[in-house]
C-alpha positions in Angstrom: 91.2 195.6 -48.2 95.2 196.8 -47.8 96.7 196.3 -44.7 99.0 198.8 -43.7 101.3 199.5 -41.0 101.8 203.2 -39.3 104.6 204.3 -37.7 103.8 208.1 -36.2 99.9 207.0 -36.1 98.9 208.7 -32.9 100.5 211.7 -34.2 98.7 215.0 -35.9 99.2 213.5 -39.4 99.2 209.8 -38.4 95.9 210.1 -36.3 93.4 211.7 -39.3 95.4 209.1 -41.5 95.0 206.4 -40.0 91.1 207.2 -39.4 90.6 207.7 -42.3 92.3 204.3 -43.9 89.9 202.6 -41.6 86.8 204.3 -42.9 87.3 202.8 -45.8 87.8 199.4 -45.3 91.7 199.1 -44.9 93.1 197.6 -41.4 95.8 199.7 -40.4 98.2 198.6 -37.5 100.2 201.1 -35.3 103.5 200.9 -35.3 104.8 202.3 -31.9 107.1 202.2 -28.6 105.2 201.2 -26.0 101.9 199.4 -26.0 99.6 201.2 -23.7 97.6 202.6 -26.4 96.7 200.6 -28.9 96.6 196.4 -27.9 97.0 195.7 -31.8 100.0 197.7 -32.1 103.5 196.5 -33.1 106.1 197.1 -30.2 109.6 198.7 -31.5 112.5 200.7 -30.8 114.1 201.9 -32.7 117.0 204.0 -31.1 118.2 200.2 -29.7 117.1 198.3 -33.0 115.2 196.3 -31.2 111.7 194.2 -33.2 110.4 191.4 -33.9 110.7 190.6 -37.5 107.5 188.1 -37.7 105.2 191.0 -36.7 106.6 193.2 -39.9 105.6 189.9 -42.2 101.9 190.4 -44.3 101.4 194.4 -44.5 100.8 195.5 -48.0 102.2 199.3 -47.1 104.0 200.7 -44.4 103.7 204.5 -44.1 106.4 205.8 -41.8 105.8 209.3 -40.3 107.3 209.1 -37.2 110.5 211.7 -35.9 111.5 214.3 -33.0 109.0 217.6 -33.3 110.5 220.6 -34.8 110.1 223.5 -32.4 110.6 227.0 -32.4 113.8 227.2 -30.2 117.1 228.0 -30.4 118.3 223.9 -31.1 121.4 222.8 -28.8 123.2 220.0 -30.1 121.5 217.4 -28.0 118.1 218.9 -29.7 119.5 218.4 -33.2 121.4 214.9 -33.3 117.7 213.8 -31.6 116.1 215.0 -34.7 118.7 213.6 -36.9 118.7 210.2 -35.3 114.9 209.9 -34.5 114.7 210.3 -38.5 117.8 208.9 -40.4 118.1 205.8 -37.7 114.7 205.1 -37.0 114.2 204.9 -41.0 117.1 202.9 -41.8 116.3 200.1 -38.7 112.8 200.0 -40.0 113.9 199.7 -43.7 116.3 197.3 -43.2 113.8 195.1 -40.8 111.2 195.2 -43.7 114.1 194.3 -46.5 114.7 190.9 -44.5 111.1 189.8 -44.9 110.2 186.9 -47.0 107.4 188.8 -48.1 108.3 193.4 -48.0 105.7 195.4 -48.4 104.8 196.8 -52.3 105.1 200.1 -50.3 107.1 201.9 -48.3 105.6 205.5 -47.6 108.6 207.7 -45.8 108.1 211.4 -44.6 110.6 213.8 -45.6 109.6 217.8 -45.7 110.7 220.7 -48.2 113.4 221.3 -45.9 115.2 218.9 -48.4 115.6 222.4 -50.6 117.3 224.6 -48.7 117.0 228.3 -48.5 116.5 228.9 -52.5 115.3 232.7 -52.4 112.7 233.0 -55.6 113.9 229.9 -57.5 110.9 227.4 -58.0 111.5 224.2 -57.1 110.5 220.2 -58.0 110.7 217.2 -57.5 114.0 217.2 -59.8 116.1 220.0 -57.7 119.1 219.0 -55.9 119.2 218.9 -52.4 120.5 222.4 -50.5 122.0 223.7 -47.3 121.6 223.5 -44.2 121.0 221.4 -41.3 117.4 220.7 -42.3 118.6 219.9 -46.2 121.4 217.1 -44.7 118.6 215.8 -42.7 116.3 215.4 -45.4 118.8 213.7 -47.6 120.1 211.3 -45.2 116.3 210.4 -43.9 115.8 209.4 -47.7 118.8 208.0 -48.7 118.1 205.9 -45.4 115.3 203.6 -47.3 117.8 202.0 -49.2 117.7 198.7 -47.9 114.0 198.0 -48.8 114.0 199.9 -52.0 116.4 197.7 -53.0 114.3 194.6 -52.1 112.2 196.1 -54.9 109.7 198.1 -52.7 108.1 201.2 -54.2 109.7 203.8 -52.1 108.5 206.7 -52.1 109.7 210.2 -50.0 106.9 212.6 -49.4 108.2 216.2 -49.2 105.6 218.4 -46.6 105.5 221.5 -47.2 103.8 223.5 -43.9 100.6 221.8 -42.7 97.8 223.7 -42.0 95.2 221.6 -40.2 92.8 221.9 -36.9 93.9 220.7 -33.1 97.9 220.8 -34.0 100.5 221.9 -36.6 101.8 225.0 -37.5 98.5 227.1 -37.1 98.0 225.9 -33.6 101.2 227.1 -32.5 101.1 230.6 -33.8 97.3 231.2 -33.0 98.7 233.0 -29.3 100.5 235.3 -31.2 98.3 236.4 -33.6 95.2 237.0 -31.2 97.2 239.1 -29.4 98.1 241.2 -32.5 101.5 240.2 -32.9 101.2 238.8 -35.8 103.4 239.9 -39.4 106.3 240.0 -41.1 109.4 237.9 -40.2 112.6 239.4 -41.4 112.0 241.0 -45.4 108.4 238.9 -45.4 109.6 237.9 -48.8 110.4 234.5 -48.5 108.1 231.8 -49.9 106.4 229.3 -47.7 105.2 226.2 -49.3 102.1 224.9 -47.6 99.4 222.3 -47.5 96.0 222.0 -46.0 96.0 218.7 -43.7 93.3 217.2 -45.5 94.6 217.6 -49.0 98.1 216.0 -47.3 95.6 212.9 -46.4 94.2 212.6 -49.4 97.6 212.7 -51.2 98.7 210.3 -49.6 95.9 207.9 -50.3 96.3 209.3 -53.9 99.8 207.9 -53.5 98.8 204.2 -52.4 96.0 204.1 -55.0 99.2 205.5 -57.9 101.7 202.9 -58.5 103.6 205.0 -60.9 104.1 207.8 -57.7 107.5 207.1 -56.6 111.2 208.3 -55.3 110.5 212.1 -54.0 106.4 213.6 -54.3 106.3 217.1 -52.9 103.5 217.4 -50.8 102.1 221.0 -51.1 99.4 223.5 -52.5 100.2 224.6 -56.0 99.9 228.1 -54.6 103.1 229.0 -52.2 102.9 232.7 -50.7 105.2 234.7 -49.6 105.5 235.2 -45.4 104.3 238.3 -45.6 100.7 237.4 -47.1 100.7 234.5 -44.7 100.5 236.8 -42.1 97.9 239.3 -43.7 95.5 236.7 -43.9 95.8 234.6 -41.3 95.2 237.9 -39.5 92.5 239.0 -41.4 90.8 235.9 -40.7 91.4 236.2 -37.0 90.0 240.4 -36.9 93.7 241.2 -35.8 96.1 243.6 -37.2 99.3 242.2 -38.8 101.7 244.9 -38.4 103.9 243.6 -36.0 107.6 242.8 -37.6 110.4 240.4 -36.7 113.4 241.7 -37.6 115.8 238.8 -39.2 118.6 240.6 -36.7 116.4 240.1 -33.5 114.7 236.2 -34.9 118.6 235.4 -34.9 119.4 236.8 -31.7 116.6 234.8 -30.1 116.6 231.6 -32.4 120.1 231.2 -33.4 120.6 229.3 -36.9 116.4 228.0 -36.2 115.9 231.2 -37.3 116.7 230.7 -40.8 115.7 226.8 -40.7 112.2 227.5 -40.3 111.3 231.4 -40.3 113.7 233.4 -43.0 114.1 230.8 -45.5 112.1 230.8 -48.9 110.9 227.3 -49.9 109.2 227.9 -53.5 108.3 224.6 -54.3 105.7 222.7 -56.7 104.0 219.7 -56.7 104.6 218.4 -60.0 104.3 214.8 -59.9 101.1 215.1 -58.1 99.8 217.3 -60.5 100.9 215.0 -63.4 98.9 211.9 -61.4 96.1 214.1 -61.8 95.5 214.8 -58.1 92.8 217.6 -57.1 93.9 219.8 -54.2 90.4 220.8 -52.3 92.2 223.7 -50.8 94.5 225.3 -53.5 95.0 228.8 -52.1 96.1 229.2 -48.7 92.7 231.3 -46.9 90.9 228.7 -47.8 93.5 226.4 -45.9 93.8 228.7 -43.0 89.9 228.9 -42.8 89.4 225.6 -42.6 92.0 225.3 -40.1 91.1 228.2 -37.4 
């Protein structure tokens, strides 16, 4: 049995995660702000550093997956220092709490995403490409270079990089089902970008893959093998759905609406490959992205 501490557990990842640890023997503890859900939990908070060291003693893993939703919406500057600091502070308390422990955890799981790339047009990316630009890129880099403290305690750190997750009751899909039903669904902007994806249970069992793997560590990018471009996205996630797809988003009038968001999370291309999971000999259940989007709807 690992025990293992979950920051983020109620959460769309978290929650299946966290289920799933327990249905196989592990006893996972939430880590979380309040304690009206879960008696067991650990009480934090992180925005005024406050916890109780002793309760962080005795965990053999600590994934951390908490941080401020992304949403589709022009972000004001109270909107983007929230998703900064719910990510790049909340990771750096908690990192530093667990590095002052007689006794740190052999793991410390963090969430990052592919937004650590950057717009990179066709150019395929890995684990070994730099960081890019953008807001999402100088979050990402600061959210990992925030683990510092307990990777220098000698934790195996690693950074999962999610790609889009495309799962039941949340996430991406979820959010753009309303559109598509009502035949709006298609190209945004040239449709040429490439999204990078994953199906949520092949993101679970990755990172189980990654507990079981000691030699996994530093950044793991966490998608399918098989990134498509937008415009295919929204062919077959139509298809699927019996709805047209011709409807098109012009990157002029996404901008208009959006502001910079638009290019964050709609127009950029995200080409990236999963290499070290692919090394570690992990088998993706849902490789091409109808499958995914089936098993999602």
């Amino acid at each position: 049995m690992v025990r293992i501490l979950v920051s983020g557990a109620f959460g769309f990842i978290g929650s299946p995660l966290t289920s799933f640890f327990s249905s196989i023997g592990h006893e996972v503890v939430p880590l979380v702000r309040n304690s009206d859900k879960k008696t067991s939990a650990i009480i934090w908070d992180p925005e005024r550093e406050l916890a109780n060291p002793e309760d962080f003693e005795g965990f053999d893993a600590v994934f951390h997956l908490a941080g401020e939703p992304l949403t589709f919406s022009r972000w004001s500057h109270e909107k983007k220092k929230k998703i900064f600091d719910s990510r790049v502070q909340g990771t750096s308390f908690l990192s530093r709490t667990l590095a002052s422990l007689d006794h740190p955890p052999k793991l410390f799981l963090s969430a990052s995403a592919c937004g650590f790339y950057g717009d990179r047009k066709e150019e395929i990316l890995t684990e070994k490409s730099e960081a890019g630009r953008g807001f999402l890129a100088e979050v990402c880099s600061a959210w990992e270079e925030a683990s510092f403290a307990i990777a220098k305690r000698g934790s195996r750190v690693v950074h999962t990089r999610f790609g889009i997750v495309l799962g039941p009751n949340g996430g991406s899909v979820q959010k753009m089902l309303p559109f598509y039903k009502l035949g709006f669904g298609g190209k945004l902007g040239s449709g040429k970008q490439w999204m990078s994806w994953i199906a949520l249970q092949d993101l679970i069992r990755a990172l189980v893959h990654i507990l079981q793997n000691e030699s996994l560590q530093g950044p793991v990018n966490v998608v399918s093998p098989h990134p498509v471009r937008q415009e295919i996205f929204a062919k077959t996630l139509a298809e699927l759905l019996h709805r047209p797809s011709f409807f098109h988003s012009p990157a002029w009038a996404l901008r208009l609406g959006l502001g910079a968001t638009a290019d964050e999370l709609l127009l950029g291309s995200s080409r990236v490959q999963p290499v070290k999971l692919l090394e570690s000999n992990f088998l993706f259940q849902y490789p091409d992205v109808r499958s995914a989007l089936l098993n999602a709807l």
